[in-house]
N, C-alpha and C positions, 0 to 999 in steps of 0.2 A: 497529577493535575494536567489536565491540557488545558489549550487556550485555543480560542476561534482565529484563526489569521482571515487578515482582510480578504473577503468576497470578489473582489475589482482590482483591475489593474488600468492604473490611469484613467478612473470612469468609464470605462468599457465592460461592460458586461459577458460573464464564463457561464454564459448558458450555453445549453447543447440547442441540437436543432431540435429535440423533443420538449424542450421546456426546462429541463432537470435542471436544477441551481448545483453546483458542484459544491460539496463539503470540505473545509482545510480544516486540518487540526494539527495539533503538534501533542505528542505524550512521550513521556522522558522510558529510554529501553529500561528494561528492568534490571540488568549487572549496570547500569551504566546512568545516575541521578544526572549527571551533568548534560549528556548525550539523548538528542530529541528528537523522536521520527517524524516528520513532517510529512501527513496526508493529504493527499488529493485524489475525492473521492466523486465520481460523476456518475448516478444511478442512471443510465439511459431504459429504459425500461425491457428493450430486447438487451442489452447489456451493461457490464460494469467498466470503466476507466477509472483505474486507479494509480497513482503514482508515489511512491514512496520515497525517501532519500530522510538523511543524519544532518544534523546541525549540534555543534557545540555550543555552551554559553561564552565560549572563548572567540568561536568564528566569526567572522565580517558578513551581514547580511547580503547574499547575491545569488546569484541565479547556480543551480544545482546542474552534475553533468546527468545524463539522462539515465545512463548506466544499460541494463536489457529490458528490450520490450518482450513481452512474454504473450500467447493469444493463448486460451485454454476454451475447451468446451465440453460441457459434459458427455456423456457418453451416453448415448441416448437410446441404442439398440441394447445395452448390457448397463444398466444404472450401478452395479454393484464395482463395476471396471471401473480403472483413472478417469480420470478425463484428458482427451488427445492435448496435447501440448505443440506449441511449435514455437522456436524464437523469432521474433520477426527484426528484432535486433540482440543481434548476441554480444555479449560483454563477458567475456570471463569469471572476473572477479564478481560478479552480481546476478550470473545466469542461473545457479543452483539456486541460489533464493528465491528470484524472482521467480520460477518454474515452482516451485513448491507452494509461494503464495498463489501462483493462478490456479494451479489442479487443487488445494484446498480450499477459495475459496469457488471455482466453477462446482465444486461436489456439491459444497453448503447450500449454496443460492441457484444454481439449475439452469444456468443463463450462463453466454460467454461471459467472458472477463480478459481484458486486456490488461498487463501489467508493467509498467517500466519501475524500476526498481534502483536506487544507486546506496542502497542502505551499506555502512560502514561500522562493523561490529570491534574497530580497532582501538575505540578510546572504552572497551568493557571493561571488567573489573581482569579478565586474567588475560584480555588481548585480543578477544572472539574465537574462542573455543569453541566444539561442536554444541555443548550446553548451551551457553548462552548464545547461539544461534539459534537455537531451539524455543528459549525463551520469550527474545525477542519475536521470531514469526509464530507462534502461540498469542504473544500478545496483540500482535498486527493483526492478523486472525480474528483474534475477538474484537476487537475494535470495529473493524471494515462489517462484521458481520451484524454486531448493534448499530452501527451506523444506518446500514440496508434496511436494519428489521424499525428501525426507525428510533430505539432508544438513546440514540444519541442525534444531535442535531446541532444545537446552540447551547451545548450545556459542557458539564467539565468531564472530562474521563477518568 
């Protein structure tokens, strides 16, 4: 189940300068029912912003560390190659992730994608093993990708 988190912060409006209303959701990882990915998703229409990060039912609601920002862009002389990558904030612990959400989702959607990333696969079921890291950015994947394609919106995931 996800749930919509509020659109606004302190009445102020998260439009981009193209218009685009920006998407938050929250969907619980898949080793991990307690443990919640928290999306922020802004379709600009030459590109994607997306932010990802973990919250527990245990944790204090507040503001997330940013963790890596990731820029990805298709590859557009050779469609079948990655798509170029570069960090533009590197984080250690969050740079493989976030790097593998950008080039997955610049292939899918054909447009940059900028990604910060502070997701925390440490409350899983065996600790954040390669598996359930897998599972996890499979599920974000699918998610950010119905999001774009427009089947999700205002509804449950």
């Amino acid at each position: 189940m996800a749930t919509i988190l509020n659109g606004s912060m302190n009445g102020l409006s998260l439009q981009s300068a193209s218009g685009a209303k920006p998407i938050e959701l929250s969907f619980p990882l898949p080793d991990a029912p307690t443990t919640h990915v928290n999306l922020h998703l802004t379709d600009n229409q030459n590109s994607l912003l997306v932010f990802l990060t973990t919250s527990t039912t245990e944790s204090a609601s507040g503001t997330a560390p940013l963790g890596s920002l990731i820029y990805a862009i298709p590859n557009t002389s050779n469609p079948r190659a990655l798509p170029l990558t570069t960090p533009l904030v590197p984080h250690a612990s969050t740079q493989d992730f976030a790097t593998r959400v950008a080039t997955a989702l610049a292939r899918k959607v054909s447009k940059p994608v900028y990604v910060g990333s502070s997701l925390s696969f440490s409350n899983a079921a065996l600790g954040g093993v390669v598996e359930e890291e897998m599972r996890g950015l499979s599920r974000c994947i699918d998610v950010i990708v119905r999001c774009v394609d427009g089947k999700i919106s205002h509804s449950v995931v």
